[in-house]
C-alpha positions as CSV (number, residue, x, y, z in Angstrom):
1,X,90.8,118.8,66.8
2,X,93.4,120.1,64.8
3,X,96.5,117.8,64.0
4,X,98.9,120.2,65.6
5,X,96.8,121.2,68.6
6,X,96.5,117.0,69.4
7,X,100.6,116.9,69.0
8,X,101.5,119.7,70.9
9,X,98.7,118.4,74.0
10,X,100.6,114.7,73.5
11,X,103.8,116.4,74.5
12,X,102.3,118.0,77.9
13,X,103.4,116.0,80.8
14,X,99.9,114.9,82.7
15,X,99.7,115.1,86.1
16,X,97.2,112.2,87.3
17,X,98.8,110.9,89.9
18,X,102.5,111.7,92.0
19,X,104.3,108.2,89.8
20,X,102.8,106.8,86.8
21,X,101.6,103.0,86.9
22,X,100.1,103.1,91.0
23,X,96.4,101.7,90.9
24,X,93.2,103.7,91.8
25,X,90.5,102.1,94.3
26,X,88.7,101.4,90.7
27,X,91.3,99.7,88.9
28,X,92.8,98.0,92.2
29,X,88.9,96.6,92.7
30,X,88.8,95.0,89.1
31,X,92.1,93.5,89.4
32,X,90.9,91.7,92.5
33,X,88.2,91.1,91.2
34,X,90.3,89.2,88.3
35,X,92.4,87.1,90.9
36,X,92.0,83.4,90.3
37,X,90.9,80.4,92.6
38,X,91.5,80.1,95.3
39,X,91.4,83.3,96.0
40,X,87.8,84.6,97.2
41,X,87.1,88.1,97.4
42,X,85.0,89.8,100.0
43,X,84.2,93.0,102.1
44,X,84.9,93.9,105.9
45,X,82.6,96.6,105.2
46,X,82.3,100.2,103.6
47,X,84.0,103.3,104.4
48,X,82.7,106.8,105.1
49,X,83.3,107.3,101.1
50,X,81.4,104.2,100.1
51,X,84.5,102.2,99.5
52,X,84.6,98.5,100.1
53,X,87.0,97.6,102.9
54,X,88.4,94.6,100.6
55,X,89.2,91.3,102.0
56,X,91.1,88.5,99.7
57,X,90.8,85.1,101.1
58,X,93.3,82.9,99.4
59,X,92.4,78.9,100.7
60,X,90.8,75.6,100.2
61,X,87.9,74.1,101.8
62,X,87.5,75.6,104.7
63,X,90.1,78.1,105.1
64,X,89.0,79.6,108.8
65,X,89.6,76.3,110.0
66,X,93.5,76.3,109.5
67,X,96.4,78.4,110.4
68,X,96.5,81.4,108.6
69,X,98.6,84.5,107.8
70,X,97.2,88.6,107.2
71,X,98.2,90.0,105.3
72,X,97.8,94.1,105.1
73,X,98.6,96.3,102.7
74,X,98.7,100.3,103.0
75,X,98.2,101.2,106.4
76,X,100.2,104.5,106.4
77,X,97.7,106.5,103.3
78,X,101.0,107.9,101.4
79,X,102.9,104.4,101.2
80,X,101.3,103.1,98.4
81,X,103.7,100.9,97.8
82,X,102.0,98.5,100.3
83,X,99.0,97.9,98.7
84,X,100.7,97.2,95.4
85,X,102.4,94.9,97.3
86,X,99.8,93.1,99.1
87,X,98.3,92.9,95.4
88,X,101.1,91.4,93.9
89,X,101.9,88.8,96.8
90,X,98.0,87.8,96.2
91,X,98.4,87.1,92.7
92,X,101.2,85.5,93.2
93,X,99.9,82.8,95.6
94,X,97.4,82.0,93.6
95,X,100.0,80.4,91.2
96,X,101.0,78.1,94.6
97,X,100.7,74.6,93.9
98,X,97.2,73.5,95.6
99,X,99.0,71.4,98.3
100,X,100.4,75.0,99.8
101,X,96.9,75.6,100.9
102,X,96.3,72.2,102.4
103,X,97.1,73.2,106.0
104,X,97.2,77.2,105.4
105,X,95.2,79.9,104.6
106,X,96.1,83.6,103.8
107,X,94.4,86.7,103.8
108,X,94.8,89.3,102.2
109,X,93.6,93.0,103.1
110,X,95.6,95.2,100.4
111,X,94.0,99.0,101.2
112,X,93.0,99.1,104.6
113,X,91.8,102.7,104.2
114,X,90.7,103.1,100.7
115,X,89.3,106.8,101.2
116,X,92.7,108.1,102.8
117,X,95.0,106.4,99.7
118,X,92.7,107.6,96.9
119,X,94.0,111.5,97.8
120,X,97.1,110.2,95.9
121,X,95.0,110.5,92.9
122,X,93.8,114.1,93.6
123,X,95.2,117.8,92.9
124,X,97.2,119.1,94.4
125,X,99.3,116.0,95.4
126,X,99.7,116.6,99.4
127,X,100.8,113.6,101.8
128,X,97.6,113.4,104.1
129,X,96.9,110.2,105.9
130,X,93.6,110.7,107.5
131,X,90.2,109.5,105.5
132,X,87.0,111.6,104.7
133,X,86.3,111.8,108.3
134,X,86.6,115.9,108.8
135,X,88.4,116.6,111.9
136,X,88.9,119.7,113.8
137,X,93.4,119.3,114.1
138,X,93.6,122.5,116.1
139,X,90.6,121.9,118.3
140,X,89.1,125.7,117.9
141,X,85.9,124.5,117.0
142,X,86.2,125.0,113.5
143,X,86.8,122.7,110.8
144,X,89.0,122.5,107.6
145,X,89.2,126.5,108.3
146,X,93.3,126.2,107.9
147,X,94.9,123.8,105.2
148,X,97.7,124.0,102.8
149,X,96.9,125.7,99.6
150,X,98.6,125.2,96.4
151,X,100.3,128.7,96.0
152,X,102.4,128.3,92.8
153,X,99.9,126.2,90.9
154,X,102.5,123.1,90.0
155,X,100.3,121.4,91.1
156,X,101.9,119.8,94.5
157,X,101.9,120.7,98.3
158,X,105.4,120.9,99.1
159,X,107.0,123.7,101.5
160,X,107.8,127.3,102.7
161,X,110.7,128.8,103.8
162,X,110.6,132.3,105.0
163,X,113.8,134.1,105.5
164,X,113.9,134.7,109.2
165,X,117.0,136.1,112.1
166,X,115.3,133.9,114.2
167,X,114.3,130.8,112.4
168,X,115.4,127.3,113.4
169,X,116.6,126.4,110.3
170,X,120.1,126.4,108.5
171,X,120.8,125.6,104.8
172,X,122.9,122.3,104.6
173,X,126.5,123.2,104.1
174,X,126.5,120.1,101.3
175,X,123.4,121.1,99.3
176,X,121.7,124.6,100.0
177,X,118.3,123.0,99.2
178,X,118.2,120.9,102.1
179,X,117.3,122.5,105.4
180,X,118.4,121.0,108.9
181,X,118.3,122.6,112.3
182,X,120.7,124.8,113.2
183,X,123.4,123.5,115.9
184,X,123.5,126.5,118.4
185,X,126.7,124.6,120.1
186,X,128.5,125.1,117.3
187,X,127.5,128.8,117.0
188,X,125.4,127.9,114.0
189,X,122.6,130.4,113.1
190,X,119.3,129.7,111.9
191,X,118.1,132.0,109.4
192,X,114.6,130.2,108.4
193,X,111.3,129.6,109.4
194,X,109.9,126.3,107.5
195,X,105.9,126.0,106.9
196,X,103.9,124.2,105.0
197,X,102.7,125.5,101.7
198,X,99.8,127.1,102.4
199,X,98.2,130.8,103.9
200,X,97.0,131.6,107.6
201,X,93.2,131.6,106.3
202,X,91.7,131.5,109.9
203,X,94.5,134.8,110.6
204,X,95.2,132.7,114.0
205,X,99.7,133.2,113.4
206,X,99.7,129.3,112.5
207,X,100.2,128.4,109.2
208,X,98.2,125.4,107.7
209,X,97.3,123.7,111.2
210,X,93.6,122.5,110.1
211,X,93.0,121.3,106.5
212,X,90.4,118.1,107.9
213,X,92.4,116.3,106.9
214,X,91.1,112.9,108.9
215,X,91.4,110.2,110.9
216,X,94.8,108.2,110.0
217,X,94.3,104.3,110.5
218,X,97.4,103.8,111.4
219,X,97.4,106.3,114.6
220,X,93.5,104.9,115.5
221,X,94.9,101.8,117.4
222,X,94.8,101.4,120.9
223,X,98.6,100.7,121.7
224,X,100.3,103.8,122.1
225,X,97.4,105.4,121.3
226,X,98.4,109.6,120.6
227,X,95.4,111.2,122.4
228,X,94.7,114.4,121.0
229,X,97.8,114.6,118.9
230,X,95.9,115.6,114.9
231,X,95.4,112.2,113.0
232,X,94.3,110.2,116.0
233,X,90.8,110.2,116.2
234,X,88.0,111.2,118.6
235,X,88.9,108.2,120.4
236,X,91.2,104.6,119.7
237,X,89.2,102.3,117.6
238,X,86.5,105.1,116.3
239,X,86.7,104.8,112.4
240,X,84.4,101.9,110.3
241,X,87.9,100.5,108.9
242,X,90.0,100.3,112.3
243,X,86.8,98.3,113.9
244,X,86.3,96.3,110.8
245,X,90.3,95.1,111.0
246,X,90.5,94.8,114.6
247,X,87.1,92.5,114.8
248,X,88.3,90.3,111.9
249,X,91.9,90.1,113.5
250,X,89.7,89.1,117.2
251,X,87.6,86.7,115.4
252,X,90.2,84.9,113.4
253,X,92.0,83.1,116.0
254,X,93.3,81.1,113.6
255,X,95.6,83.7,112.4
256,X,99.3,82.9,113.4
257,X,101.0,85.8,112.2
258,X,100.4,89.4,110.8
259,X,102.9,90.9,107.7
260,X,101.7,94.5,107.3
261,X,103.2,96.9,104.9
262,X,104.2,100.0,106.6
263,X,107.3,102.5,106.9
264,X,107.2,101.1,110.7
265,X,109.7,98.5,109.3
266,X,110.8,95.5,112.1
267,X,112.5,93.4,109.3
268,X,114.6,95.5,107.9
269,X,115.4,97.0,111.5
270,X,114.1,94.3,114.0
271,X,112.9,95.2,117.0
272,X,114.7,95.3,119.7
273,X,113.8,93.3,123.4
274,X,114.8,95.8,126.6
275,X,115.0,94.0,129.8
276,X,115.3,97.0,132.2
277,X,111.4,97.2,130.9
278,X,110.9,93.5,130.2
279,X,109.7,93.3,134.2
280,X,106.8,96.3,133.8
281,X,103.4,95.6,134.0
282,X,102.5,97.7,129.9
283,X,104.7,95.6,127.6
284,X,105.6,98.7,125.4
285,X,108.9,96.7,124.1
286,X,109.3,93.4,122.2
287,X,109.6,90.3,124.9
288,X,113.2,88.4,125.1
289,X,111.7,85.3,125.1
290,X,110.3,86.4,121.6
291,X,113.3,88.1,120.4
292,X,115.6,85.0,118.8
293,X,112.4,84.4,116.6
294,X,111.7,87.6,115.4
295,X,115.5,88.1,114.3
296,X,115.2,84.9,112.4
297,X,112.5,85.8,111.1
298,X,114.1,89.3,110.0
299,X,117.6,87.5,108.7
300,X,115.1,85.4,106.5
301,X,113.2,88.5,105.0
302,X,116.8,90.2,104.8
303,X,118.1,87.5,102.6
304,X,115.0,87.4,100.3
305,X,114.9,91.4,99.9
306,X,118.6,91.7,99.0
307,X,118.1,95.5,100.1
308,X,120.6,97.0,102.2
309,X,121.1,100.5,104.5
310,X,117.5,100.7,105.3
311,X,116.8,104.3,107.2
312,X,115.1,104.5,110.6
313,X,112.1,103.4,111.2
314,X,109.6,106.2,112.5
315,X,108.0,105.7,115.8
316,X,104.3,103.9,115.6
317,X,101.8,105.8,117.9
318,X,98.5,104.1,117.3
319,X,100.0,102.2,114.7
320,X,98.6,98.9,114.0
321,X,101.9,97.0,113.4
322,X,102.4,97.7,117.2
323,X,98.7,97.1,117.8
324,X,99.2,93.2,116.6
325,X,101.8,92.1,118.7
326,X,101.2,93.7,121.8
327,X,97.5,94.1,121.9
328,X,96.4,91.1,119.4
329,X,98.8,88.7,120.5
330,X,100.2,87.4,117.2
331,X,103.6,87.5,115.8
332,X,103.8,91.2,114.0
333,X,105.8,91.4,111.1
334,X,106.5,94.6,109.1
335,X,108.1,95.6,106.0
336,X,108.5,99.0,104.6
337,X,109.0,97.4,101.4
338,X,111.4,99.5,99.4
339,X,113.6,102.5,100.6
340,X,115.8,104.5,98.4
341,X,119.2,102.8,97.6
342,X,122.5,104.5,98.2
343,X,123.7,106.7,96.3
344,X,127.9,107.5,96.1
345,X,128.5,111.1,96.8
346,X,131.3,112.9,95.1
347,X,133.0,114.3,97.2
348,X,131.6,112.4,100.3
349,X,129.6,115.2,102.7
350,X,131.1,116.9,105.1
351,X,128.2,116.8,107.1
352,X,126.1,113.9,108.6
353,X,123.0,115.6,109.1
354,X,119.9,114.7,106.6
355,X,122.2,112.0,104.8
356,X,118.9,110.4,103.9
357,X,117.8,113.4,102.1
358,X,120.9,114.1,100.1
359,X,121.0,110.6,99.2
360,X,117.5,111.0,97.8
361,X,119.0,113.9,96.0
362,X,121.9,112.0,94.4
363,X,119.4,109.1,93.2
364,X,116.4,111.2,92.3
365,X,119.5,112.4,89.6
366,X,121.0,109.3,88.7
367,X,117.5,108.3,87.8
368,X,116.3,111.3,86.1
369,X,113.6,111.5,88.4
370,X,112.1,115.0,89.0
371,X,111.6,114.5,92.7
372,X,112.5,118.3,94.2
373,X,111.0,121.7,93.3
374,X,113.4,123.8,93.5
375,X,113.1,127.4,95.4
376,X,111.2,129.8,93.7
377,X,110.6,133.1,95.3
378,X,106.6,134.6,95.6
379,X,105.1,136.9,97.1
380,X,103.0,136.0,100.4
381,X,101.2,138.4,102.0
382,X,101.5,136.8,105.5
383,X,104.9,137.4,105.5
384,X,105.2,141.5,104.1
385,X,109.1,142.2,103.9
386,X,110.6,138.9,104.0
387,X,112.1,136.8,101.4
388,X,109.5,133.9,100.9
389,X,109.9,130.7,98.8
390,X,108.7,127.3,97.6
391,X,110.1,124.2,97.0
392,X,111.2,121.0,98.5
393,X,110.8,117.6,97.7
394,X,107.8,116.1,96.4
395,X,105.3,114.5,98.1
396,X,105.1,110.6,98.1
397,X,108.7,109.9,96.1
398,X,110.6,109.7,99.2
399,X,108.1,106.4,100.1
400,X,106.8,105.1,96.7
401,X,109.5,103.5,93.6
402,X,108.6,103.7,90.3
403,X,106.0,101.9,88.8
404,X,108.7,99.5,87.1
405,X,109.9,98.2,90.2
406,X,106.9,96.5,91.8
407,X,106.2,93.6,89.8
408,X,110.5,92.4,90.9
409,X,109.2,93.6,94.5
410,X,106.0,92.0,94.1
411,X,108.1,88.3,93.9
412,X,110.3,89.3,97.2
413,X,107.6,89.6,99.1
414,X,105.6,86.7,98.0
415,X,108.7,84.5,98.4
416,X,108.9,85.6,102.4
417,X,105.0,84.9,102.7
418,X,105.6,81.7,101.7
419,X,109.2,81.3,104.0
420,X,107.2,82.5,106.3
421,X,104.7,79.8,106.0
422,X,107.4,77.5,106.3
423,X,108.3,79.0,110.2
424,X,104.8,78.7,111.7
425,X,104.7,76.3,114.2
426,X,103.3,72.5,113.5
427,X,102.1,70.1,115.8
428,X,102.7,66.3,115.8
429,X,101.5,63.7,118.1
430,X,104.4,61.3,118.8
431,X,104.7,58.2,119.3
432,X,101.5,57.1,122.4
433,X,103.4,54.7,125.1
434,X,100.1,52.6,126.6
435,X,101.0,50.7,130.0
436,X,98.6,47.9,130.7
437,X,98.1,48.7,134.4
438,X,95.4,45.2,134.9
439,X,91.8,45.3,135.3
440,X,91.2,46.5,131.6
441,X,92.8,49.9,133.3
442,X,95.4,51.7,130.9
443,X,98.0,54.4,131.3
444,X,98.3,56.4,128.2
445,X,100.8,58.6,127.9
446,X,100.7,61.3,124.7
447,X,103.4,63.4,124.0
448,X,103.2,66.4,121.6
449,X,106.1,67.8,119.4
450,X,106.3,71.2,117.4
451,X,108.1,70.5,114.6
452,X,107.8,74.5,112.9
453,X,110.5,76.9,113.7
454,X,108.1,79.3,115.9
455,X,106.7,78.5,119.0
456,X,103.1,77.8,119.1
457,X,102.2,81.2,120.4
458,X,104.7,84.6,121.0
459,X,105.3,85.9,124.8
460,X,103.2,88.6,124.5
461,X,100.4,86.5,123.2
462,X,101.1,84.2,126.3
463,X,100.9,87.2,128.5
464,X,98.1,89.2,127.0
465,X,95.8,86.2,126.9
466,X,95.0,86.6,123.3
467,X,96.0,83.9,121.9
468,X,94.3,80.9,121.6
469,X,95.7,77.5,123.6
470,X,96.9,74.1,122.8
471,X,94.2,72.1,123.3
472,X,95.2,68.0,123.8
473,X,91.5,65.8,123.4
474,X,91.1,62.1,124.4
475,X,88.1,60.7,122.8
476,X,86.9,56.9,124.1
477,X,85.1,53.8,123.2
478,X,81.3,53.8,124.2
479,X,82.3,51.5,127.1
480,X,85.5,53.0,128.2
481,X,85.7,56.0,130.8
482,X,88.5,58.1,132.0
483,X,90.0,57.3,135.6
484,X,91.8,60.6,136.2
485,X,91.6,63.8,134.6
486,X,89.5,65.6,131.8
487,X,88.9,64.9,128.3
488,X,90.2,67.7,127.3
489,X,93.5,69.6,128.4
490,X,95.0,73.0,128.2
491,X,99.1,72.4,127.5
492,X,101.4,75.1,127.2
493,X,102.9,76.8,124.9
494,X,106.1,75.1,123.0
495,X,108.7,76.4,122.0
496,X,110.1,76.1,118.4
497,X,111.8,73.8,116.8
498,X,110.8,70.7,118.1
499,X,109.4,72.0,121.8
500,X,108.0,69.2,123.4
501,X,105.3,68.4,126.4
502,X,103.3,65.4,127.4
503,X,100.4,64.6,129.3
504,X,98.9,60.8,130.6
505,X,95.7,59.5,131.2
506,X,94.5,56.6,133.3
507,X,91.6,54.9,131.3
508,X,89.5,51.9,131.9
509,X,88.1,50.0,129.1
510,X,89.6,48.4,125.9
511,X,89.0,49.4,121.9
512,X,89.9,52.0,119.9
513,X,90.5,56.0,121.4
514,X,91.4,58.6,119.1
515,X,93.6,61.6,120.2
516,X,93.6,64.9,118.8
517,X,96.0,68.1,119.4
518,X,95.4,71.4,118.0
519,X,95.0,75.3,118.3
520,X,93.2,77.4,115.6
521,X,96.4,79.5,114.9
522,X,98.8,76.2,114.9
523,X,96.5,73.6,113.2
524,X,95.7,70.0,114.4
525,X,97.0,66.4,114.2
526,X,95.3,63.1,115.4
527,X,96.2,60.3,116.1
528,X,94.5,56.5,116.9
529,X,95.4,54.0,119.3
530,X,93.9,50.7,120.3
531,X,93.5,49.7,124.1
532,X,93.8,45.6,124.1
């Protein structure tokens, strides 16, 4: 090739993925591939794409048999971020001194659905969250007759806006680009109609309404589940990697508590308890009794972060943030990660409406980022006489930061896995008060502490059922027996921070009984004590 011709091609801006420096399903595999002991790698399974569902086990001996925390990476297809962030917090632990992993375990599930996050990597750039699964969105028993189309050839899926008397939509008075919905109370006129970027191929009046574009495993969960809404899913539960997640999560009870990465953020913006609902039979808000922890929890990942102004969390519907805590039992933690910072505006707007998007706009400029097409004009044959143009911001910026940023965030969120480690509850067998009762009979009375901040199970976990126990165990002498009671006793739950409960046996016999307390997610401690 010509010297000139190589130069010239150097200089051309290529376009292989929405932000430089995010890893492919390929290079993500090798670098967990690369992680060091004690981190295992495995698979939950394979997608519809052939893609390993990949699972990073990060423990010593036997890891299922100790408390444990998940987490997942990526549930939402466009927030990459997660995944790089579930990444980074694996490689990180790995660097734990060994006695971290004495009485913990952590798993790791970076990509959840490795099909849906691999369209980041594929022209044009469009935010889709379903995986290969092809669905029919507008139910007219067609399938992928209707998706967005590329129609100026940058390269992304962005938007439409079609000059229209009678559209909904108003240009901001602070920044033309942005469109908001026009406030009829204050005699405000809409004059556009906003579509996706795209043509009406099935000639139906909807523009863009069925591209297949999947089933979305974070609207495949049964809490909240959106029935028929597009994304969701023949059914809750249908797709290889929401079954393979849900069964692991089911047959892990071992696992305390869940961090997922997800733009359904309840550390940034906890969650909060409602008791004119606490009292109905569906928990559909966070429990009171749970409440205190959760915002401790929050204040801790708050403080770690350093991030401030964080913008609303969307709604989960099917999500599986939602789907852990109030289906799963465990304590659900979520963290979108990263959100654009704020920006100064000079002069401050006028207006309040779409402040996140004009900040966007203010950073994507003090950054240099090219993160908004601007309008361009075409011609668009579905709309013959009216002004139509493209532009709008593009996809996945709004969500993802730049590649340089994720190894700084990559330490944040490794420092709250391991606060977090730090909260989980802890049992402890205190001190065994034995009352020589005559005749060789014994009154043995074993109380149990938790010495961790949380208690040893949420609310919701208490009330779903889900959880696993307290289990208290009495173990004899050949000769001895047990007057009253069982060798083995349910206790309740306890609450943080040094919740207490006892229980007392009557035994006959002399010599050594050992006493054990434990649950899978909470871990065990014994203890021995000699009858004489």
């Amino acid at each position: 090739m010509p010297r000139l011709l190589l130069a010239l091609l150097l200089l051309v801006p290529r376009l292989d993925a929405p932000l430089d420096g995010y890893t492919d399903f390929d290079a993500l595999t090798k670098q967990l591939k690369e992680l060091a002991a004690p981190a295992k790698l495995s698979s939950l399974g394979k997608t519809l794409g052939g893609r390993d569902i990949h699972l990073v086990t990060i423990g010593t001996g036997k890891p299922d048999d100790k408390p444990a925390i998940l987490v997942v990476g990526t549930v939402h297809a466009p927030h990459l971020l997660g995944s790089e962030l579930a990444l980074r917090v694996a490689q990180r632990l790995t660097k734990q001194d060994a006695a971290f992993f004495d009485r913990l375990t952590v798993y790791v599930i970076p990509r959840p659905s490795p099909d849906a996050t691999e369209r980041f990597f594929r022209k044009p750039f469009a935010e889709r969250p379903g995986n290969d699964r092809k669905t029919n969105d507008d139910r007219d028993l067609e399938t992928g007759e209707d998706g967005p189309e590329d129609l100026n050839g940058d390269g992304w899926i962005t938007m439409m806006r079609v000059e229209d008397e009678t559209g909904p939509m108003a240009p901001h008075p602070d920044d033309p680009r942005v469109l908001v919905p026009a406030e009829l109370k204050k005699n405000e006129r809409g004059n556009y109609a906003l579509h996706v970027e795209g043509r009406d191929d099935d000639g139906d009046g909807k523009f863009n309404e069925d591209g297949a574009d999947g089933v979305s495993f974070n609207r495949n969960f049964t809490f909240n589940y959106p029935v028929f809404k597009a994304g969701a899913g023949p059914h809750a539960v249908s797709e290889v990697e929401t079954r393979a997640i849900a069964d692991f999560v089911f047959d892990h009870p071992n696992i305390a508590a869940i961090l997922t990465f997800t733009p359904e953020d309840n550390l940034a913006t906890p969650w909060k308890a409602d008791p004119a609902v606490e009292g109905n039979r569906i928990k559909t808000r966070l429990l009171g009794a749970d409440a205190p922890f959760t915002d401790y929890v929050a204040e801790s990942y708050r403080k770690i972060l350093g991030a401030t102004d964080p913008p609303a969390p969307p709604a989960g519907e099917g999500s599986f943030s939602d789907w852990a805590y109030f289906h799963a039992g465990r304590w659900s933690f979520a963290a979108r990660g990263w959100w654009i910072p704020k920006t100064p505006a000079d002069p401050a707007p006028k207006d309040p409406r779409a402040a996140e998007q004009l900040n966007a706009l203010r950073w994507f400029k003090k950054e240099g980022i090219d993160g908004f097409v601007d309008w361009t004009k075409i011609d668009h044959a579905g709309f013959p006489g009216k002004t139509v143009e493209i532009g709008g911001f593009r996809p996945y910026l709004l969500l993802n930061p730049p590649a340089k940023e994720l190894d700084a965030l990559g330490d944040k969120h490794a420092d709250f896995v391991k606060k977090l480690a730090e909260l989980l509850p802890k049992l402890k067998i205190g001190d065994v008060k034995v009352e020589a009762l005559g005749e060789a009979v014994f009154r043995v009375t074993v109380p149990v502490v938790n010495t961790g901040t949380l208690p040893t199970m949420s609310e919701m976990g208490r009330i779903g059922n889900k959880a696993y126990p307290l289990q208290l165990k009495i173990d004899l002498p050949e000769k001895a027996s047990i007057v009253t009671g069982a060798g083995r006793v349910k206790l309740g739950v306890l609450a943080g921070s040094g919740g207490k409960t006892e229980h007392a046996w009557l035994v006959r016999g002399t010599g050594e009984i050992k006493l054990s307390a434990w649950a899978p997610a909470v871990g065990i401690d014994t203890k021995t004590v000699v009858l004489k």
